[in-house]
LUMTISE-863686 format. One record per residue: residue number from 1; x, y, z of N, C-alpha, C, CB in turn. Coordinates in pm, whole numbers, plus 50000, padded with zeros to 5 digits. Glycine has a CB too. Example, Ala and Ser with C-alpha at 12.3 -4.5 7.8 and 13.67 -1.06 7.14 Angstrom:
<drenmars>
{1, {51319, 49431, 50780}, {51230, 49550, 50780}, {51320, 49670, 50780}, {51131, 49553, 50905}}
{2, {51285, 49775, 50708}, {51367, 49894, 50714}, {51290, 50003, 50787}, {51408, 49940, 50572}}
</drenmars>
This chain:
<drenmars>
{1, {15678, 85596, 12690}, {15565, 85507, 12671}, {15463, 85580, 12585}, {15504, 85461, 12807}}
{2, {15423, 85501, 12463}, {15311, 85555, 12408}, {15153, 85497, 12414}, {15349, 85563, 12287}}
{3, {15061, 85580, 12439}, {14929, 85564, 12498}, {14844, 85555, 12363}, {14885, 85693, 12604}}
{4, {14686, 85473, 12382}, {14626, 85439, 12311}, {14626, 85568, 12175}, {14513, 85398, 12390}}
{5, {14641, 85678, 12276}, {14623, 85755, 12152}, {14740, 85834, 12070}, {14530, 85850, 12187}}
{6, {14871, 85781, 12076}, {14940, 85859, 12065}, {15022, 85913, 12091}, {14920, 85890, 12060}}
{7, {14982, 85921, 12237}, {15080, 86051, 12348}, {15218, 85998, 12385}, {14999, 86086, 12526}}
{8, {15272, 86068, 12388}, {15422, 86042, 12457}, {15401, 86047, 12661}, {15551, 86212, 12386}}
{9, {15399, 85954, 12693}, {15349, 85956, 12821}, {15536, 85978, 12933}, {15234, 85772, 12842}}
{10, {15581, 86086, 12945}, {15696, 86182, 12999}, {15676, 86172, 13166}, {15676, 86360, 12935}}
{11, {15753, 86161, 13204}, {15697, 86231, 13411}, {15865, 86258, 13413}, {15607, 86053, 13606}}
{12, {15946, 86381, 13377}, {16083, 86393, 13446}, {16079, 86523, 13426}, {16216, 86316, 13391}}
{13, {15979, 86618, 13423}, {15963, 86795, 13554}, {15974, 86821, 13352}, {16175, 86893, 13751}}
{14, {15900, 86782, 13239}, {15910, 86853, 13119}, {15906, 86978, 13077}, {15848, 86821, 13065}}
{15, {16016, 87072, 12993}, {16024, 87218, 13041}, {15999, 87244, 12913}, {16160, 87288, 13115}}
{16, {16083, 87198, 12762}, {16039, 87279, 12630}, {16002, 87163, 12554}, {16161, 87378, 12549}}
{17, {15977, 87212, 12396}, {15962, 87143, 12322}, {15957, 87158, 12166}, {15887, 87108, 12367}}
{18, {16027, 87080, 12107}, {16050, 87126, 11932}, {16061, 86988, 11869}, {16216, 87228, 11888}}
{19, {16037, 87063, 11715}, {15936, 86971, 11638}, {16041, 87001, 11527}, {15748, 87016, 11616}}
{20, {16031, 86871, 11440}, {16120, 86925, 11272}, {16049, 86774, 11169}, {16388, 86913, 11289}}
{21, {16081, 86781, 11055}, {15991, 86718, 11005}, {15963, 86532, 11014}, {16011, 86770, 10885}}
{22, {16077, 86476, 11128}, {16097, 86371, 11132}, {16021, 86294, 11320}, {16265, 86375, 11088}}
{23, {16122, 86441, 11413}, {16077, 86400, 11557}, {15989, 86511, 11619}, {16206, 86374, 11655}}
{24, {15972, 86481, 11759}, {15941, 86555, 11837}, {16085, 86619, 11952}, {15824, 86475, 11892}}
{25, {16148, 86678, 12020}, {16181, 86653, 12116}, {16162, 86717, 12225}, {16263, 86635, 12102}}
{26, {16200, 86685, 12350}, {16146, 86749, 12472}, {16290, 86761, 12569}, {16011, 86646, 12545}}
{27, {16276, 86877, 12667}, {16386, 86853, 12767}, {16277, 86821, 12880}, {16504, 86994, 12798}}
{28, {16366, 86753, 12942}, {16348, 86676, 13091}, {16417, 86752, 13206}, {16418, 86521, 13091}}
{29, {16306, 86828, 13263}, {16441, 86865, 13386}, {16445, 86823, 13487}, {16464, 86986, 13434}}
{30, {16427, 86705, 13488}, {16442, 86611, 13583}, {16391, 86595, 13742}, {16557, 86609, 13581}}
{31, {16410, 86536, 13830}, {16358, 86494, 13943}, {16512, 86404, 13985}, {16197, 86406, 13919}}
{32, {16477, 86345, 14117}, {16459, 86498, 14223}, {16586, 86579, 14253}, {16402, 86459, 14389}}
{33, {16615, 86634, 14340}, {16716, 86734, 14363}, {16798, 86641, 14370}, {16712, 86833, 14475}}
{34, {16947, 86682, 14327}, {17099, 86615, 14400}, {17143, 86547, 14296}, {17090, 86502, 14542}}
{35, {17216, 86496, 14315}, {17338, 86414, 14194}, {17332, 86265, 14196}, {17515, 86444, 14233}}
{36, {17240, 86219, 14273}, {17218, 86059, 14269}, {17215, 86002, 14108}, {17059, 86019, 14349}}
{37, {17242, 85914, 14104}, {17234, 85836, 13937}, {17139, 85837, 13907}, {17266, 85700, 13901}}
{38, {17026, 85836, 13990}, {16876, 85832, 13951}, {16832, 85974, 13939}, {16782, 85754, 14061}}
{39, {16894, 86042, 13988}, {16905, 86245, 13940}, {16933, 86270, 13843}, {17005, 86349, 13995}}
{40, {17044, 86259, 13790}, {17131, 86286, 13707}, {17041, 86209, 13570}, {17288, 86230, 13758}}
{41, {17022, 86091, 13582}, {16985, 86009, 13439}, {16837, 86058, 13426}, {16997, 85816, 13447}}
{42, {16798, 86151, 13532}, {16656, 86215, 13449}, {16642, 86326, 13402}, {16547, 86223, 13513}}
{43, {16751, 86397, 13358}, {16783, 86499, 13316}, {16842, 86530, 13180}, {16843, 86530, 13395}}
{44, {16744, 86479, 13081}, {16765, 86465, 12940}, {16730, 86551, 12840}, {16718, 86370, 12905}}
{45, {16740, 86519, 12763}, {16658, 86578, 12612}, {16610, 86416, 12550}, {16802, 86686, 12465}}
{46, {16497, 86453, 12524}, {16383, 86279, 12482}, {16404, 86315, 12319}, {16134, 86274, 12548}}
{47, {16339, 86191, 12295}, {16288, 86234, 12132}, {16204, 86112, 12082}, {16434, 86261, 12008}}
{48, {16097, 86146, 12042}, {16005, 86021, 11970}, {15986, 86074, 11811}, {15826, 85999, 12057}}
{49, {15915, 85964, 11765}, {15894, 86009, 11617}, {15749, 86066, 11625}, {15910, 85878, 11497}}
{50, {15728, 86149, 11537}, {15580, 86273, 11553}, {15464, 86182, 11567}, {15540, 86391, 11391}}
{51, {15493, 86022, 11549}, {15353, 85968, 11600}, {15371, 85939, 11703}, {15287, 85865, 11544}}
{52, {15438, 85934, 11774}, {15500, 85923, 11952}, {15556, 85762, 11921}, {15334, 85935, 12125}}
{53, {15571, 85717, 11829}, {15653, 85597, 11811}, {15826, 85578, 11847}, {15634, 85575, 11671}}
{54, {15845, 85504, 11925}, {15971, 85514, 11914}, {16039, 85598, 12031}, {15993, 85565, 11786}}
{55, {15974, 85627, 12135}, {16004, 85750, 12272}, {16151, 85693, 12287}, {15887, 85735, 12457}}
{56, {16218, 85787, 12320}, {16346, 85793, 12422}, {16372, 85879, 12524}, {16451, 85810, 12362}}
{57, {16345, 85868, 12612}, {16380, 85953, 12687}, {16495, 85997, 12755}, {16322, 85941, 12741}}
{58, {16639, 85897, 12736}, {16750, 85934, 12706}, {16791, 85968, 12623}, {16803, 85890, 12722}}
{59, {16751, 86053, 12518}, {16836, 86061, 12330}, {16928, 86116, 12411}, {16769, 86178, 12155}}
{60, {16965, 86210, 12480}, {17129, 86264, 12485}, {17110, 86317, 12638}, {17185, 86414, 12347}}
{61, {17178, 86242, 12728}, {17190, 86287, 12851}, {17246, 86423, 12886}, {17253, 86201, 12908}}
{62, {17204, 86503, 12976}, {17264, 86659, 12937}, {17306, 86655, 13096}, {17131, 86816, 12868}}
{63, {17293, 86572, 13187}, {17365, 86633, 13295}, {17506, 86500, 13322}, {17236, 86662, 13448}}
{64, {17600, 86575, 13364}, {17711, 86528, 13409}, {17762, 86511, 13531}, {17776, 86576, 13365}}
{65, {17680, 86441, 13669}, {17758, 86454, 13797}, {17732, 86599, 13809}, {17923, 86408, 13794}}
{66, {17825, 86656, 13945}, {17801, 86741, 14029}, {17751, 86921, 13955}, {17940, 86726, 14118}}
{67, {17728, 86893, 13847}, {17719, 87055, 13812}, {17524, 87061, 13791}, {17838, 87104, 13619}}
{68, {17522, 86933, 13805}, {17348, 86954, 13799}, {17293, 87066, 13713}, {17284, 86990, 13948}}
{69, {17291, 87012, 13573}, {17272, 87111, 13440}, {17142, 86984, 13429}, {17437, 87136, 13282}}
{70, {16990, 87111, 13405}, {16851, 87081, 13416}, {16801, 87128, 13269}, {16776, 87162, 13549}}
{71, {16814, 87067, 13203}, {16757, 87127, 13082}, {16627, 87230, 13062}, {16728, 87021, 13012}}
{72, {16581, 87308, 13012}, {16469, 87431, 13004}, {16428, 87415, 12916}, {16491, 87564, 13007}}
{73, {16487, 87534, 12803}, {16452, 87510, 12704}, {16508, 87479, 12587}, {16403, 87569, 12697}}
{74, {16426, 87450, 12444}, {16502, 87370, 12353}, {16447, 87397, 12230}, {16504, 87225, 12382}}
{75, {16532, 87420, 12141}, {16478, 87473, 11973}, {16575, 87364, 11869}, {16533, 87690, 11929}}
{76, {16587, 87322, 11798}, {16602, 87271, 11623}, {16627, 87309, 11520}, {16527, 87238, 11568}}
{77, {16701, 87328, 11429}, {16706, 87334, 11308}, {16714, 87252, 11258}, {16764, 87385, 11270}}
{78, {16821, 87244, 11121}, {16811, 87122, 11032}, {16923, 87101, 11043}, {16764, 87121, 10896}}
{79, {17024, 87121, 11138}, {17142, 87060, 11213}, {17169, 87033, 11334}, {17227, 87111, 11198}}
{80, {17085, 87091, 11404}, {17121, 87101, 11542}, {17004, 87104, 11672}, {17200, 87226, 11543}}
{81, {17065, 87090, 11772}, {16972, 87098, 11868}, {17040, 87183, 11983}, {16925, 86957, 11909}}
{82, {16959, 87296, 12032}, {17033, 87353, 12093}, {16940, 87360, 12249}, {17075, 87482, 12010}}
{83, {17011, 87350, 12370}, {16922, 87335, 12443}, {17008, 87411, 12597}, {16872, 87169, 12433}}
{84, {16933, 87530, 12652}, {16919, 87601, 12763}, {16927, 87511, 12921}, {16784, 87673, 12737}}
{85, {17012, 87490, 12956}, {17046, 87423, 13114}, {17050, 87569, 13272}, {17258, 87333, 13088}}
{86, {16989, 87492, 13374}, {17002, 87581, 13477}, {17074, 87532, 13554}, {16902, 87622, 13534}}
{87, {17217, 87525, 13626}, {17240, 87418, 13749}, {17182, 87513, 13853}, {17417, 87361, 13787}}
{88, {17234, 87426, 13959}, {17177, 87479, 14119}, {17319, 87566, 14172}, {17133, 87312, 14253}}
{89, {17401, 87568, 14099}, {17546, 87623, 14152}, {17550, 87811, 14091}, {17704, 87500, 14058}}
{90, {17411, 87876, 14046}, {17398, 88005, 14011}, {17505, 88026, 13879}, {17427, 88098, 14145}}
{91, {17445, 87891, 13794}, {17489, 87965, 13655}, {17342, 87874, 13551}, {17713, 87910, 13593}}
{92, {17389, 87895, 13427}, {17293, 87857, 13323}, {17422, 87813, 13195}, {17168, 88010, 13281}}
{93, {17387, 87721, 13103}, {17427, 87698, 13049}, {17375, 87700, 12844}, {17450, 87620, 13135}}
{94, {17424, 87700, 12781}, {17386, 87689, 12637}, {17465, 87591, 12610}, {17402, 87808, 12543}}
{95, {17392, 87509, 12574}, {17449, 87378, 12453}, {17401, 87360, 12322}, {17421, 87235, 12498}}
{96, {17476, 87318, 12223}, {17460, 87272, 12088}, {17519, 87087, 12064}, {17559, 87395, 11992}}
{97, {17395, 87054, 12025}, {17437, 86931, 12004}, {17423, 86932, 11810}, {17328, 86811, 12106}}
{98, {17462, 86778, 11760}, {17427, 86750, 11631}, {17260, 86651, 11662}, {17577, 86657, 11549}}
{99, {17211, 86707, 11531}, {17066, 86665, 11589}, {17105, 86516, 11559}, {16903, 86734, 11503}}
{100, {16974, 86408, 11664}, {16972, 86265, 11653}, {17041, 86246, 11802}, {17058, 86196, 11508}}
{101, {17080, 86157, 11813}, {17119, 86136, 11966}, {17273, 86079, 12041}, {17017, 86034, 12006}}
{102, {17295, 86200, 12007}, {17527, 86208, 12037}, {17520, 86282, 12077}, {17675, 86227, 11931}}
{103, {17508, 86280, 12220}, {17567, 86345, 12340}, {17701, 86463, 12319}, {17619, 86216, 12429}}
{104, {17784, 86306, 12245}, {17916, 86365, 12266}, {17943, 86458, 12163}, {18023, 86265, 12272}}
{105, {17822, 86510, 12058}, {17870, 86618, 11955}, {17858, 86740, 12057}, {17766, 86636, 11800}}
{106, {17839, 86742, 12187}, {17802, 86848, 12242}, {17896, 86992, 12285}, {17751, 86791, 12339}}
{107, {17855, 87121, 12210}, {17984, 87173, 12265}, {17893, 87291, 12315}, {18130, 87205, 12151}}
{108, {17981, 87366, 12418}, {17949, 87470, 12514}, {17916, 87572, 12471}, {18033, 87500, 12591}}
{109, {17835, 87671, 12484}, {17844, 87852, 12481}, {17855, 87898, 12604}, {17713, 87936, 12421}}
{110, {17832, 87867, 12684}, {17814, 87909, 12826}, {17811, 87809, 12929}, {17697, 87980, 12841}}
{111, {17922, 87870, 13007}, {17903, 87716, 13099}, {17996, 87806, 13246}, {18022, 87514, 12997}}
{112, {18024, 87710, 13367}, {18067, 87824, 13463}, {18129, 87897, 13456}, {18102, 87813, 13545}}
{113, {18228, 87905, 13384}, {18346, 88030, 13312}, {18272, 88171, 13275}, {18421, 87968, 13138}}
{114, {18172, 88114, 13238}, {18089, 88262, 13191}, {17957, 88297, 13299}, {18011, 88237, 13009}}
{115, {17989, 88356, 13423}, {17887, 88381, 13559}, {17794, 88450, 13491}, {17945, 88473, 13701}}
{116, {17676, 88449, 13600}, {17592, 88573, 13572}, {17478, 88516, 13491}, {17673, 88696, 13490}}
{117, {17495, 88411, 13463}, {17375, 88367, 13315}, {17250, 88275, 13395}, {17474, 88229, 13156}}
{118, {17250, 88297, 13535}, {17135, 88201, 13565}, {17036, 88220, 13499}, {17089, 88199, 13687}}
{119, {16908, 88142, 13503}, {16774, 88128, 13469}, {16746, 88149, 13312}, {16697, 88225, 13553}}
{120, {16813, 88066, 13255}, {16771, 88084, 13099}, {16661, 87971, 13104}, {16910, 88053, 12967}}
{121, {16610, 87974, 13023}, {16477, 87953, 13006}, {16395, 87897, 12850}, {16431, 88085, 13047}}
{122, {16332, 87930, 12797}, {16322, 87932, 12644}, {16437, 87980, 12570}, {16213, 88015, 12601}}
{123, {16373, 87874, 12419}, {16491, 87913, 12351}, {16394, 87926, 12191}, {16644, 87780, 12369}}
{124, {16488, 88017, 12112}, {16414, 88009, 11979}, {16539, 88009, 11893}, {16301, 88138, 11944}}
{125, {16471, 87998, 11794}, {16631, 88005, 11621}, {16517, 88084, 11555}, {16707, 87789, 11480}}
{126, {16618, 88159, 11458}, {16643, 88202, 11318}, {16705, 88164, 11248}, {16673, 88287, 11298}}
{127, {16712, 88206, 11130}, {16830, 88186, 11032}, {16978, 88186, 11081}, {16822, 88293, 10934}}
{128, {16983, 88279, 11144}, {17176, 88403, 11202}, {17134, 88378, 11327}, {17210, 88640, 11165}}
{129, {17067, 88380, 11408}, {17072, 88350, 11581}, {17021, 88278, 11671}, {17045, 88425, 11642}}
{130, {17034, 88249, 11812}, {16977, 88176, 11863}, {16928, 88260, 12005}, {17056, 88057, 11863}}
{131, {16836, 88273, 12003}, {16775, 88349, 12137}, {16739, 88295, 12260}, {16665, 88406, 12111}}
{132, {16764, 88361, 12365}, {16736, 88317, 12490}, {16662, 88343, 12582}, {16801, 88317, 12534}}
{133, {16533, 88295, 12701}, {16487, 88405, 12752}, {16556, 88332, 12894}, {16310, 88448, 12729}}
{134, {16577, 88495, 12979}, {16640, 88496, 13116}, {16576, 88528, 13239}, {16736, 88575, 13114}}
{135, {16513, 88424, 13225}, {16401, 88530, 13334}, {16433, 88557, 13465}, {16256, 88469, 13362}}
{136, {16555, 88506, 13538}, {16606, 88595, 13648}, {16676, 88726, 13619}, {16696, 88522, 13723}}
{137, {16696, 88790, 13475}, {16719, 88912, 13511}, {16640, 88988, 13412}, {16861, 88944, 13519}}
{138, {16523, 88923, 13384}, {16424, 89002, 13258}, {16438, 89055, 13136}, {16377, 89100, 13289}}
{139, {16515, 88923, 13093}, {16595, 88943, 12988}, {16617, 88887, 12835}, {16681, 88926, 13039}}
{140, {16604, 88921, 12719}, {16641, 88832, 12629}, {16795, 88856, 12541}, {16521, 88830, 12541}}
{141, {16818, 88739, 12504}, {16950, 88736, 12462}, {16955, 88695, 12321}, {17031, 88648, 12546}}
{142, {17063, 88735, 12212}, {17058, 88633, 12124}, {17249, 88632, 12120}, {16950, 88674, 11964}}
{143, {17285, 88533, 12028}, {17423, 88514, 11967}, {17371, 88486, 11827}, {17524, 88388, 12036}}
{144, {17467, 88537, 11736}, {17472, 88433, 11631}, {17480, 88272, 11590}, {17544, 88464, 11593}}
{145, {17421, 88201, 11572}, {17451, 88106, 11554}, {17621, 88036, 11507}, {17356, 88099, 11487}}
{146, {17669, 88128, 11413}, {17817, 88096, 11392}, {17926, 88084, 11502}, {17864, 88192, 11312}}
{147, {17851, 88168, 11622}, {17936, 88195, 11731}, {17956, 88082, 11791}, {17893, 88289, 11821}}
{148, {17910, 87976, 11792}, {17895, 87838, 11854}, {18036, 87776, 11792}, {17737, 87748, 11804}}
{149, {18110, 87793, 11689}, {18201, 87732, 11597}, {18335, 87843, 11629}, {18131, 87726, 11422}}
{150, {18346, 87931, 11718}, {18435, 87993, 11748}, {18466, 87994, 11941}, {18400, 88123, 11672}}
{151, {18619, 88041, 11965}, {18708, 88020, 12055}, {18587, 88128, 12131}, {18890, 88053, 12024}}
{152, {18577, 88064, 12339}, {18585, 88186, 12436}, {18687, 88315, 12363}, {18658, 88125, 12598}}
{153, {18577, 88375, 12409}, {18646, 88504, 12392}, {18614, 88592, 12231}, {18815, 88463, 12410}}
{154, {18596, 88561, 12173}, {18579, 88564, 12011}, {18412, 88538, 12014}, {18685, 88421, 11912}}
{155, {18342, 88498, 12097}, {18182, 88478, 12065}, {18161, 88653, 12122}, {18078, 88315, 12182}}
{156, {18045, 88688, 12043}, {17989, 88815, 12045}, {17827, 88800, 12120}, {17989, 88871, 11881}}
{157, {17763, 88757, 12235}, {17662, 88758, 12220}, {17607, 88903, 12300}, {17621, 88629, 12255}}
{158, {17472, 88872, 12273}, {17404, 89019, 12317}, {17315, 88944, 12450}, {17279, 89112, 12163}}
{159, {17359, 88992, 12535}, {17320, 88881, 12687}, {17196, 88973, 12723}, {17470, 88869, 12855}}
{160, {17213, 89103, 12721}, {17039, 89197, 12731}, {17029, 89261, 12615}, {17014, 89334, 12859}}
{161, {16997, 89176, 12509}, {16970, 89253, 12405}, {16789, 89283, 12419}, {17026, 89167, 12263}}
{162, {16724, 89258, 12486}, {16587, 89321, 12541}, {16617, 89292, 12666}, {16438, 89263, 12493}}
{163, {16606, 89450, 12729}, {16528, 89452, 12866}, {16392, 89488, 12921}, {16584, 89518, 12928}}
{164, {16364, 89463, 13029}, {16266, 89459, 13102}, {16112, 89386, 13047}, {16262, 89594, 13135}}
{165, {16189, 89251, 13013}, {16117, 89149, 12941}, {16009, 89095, 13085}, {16243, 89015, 12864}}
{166, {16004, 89156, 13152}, {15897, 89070, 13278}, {15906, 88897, 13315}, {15722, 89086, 13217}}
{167, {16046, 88893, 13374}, {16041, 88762, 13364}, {15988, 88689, 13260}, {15993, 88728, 13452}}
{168, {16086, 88650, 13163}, {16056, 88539, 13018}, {16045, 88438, 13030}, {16138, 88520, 12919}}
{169, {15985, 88349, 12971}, {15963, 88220, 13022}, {16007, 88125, 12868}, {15784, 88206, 13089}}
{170, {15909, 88147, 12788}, {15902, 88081, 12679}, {15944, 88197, 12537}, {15748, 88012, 12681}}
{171, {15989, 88168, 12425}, {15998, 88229, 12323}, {15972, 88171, 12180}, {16102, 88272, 12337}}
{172, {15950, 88261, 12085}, {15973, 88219, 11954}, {15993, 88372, 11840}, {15831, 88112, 11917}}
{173, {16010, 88336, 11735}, {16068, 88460, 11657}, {16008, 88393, 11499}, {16279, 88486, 11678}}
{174, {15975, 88512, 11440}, {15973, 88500, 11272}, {16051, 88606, 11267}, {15826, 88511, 11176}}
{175, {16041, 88650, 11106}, {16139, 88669, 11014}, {16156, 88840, 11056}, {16090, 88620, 10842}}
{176, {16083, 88885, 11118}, {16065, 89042, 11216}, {16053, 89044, 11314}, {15973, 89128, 11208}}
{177, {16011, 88934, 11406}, {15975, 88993, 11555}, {16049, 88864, 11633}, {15775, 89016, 11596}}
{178, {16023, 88934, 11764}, {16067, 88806, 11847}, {15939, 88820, 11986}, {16272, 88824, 11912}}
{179, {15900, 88692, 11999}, {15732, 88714, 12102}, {15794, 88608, 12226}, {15525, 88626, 11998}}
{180, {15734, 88677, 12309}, {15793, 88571, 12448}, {15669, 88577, 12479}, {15918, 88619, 12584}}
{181, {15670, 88479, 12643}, {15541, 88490, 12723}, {15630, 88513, 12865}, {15422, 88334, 12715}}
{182, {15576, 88598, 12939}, {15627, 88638, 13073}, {15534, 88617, 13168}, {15669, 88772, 13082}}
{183, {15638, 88543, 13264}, {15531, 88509, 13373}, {15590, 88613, 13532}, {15537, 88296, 13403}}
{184, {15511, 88755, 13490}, {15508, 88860, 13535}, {15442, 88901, 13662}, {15474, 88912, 13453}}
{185, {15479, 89034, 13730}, {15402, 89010, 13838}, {15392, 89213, 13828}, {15490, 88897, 13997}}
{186, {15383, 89253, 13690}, {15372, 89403, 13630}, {15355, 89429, 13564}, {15424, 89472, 13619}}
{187, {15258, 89530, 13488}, {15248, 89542, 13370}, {15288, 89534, 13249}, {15235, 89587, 13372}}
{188, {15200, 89482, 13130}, {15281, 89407, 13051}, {15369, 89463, 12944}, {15207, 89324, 13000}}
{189, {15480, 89440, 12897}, {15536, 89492, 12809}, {15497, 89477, 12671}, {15637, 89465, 12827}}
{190, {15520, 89574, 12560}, {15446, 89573, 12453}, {15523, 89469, 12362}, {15427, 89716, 12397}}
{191, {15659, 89447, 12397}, {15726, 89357, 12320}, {15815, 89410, 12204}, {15630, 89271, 12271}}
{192, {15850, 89323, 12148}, {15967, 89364, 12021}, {15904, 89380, 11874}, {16090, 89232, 12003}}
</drenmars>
């Protein structure tokens, strides 16, 4: 729903958000707990046009029944949309969709086959990678972006390529650095 002024008016637990020169989009991580149809279908990635014209808040449903994948966070390029899932079953997921709203271009980097990846969180791009922040193990990650177009087993990512990130929450990167925000409970780290 869009409001007198603009706004994209959202209520489904909103976690990231990215911009490119056409939309806005947002992940939804939905409400409330459990796998009900009314669970499950609030657990999206939205997308309106940058004047908030046009809201969807289904563009591409990201959860499937019992694995309860909650979208986090979410970054863009000029192909893709890539977007960070947490289920409740102690894993995390990476997806790549084709940008616009096809679900079904969706293919995996991480999904239960690959343990250990709970709490991803933010996400950023570069040119060559796609970064992750982990904040259950204080962590940031990147892969190459190409790695998305190759077999398990054959992807190379760097799962602590920074440690002792203080619980990460959010990220972004230019053409030298990569800046998170940590929602910490210790002194702060100086960063990358």
């Amino acid at each position: 729903v869009v409001d007198a002024h603009g706004r994209v008016d959202v209520d489904a637990a909103e976690q990231g958000v990215a911009v490119n020169v056409e939309h806005i989009y947002w992940a939804n991580g939905g409400h409330p707990q459990g796998n009900s149809a009314a669970a499950v279908a609030t657990r999206t990635i939205g997308r309106a046009e940058l004047s908030g014209a046009g809201a969807d808040q289904e563009c591409i449903p990201v959860d499937f029944g019992s694995q309860e994948h909650k979208p986090q966070g979410i970054a863009i390029n000029a192909t893709h949309i890539y977007a960070a899932t947490n289920g409740t079953q102690s894993f995390s997921s990476l997806f790549r969709y084709e940008l616009g709203c096809n679900a079904a271009s969706r293919i995996f980097f991480f999904d239960s086959q690959h343990p250990g990846l709970a709490g991803l969180r933010g996400l950023a791009l570069d040119a060559s990678f796609v970064y992750w922040a982990r904040q259950g193990q204080n962590t940031i990650g990147r892969v190459e972006l190409a790695d998305f177009d190759l077999e398990p087993g054959e992807q190379t990512p760097e799962r602590e390529w920074i440690k002792g990130a203080q619980f990460p929450v959010g990220l972004a990167v230019n053409a030298s650095h990569v800046f998170w925000a940590a929602n910490q409970g210790a002194p702060p780290n100086a960063g990358n």
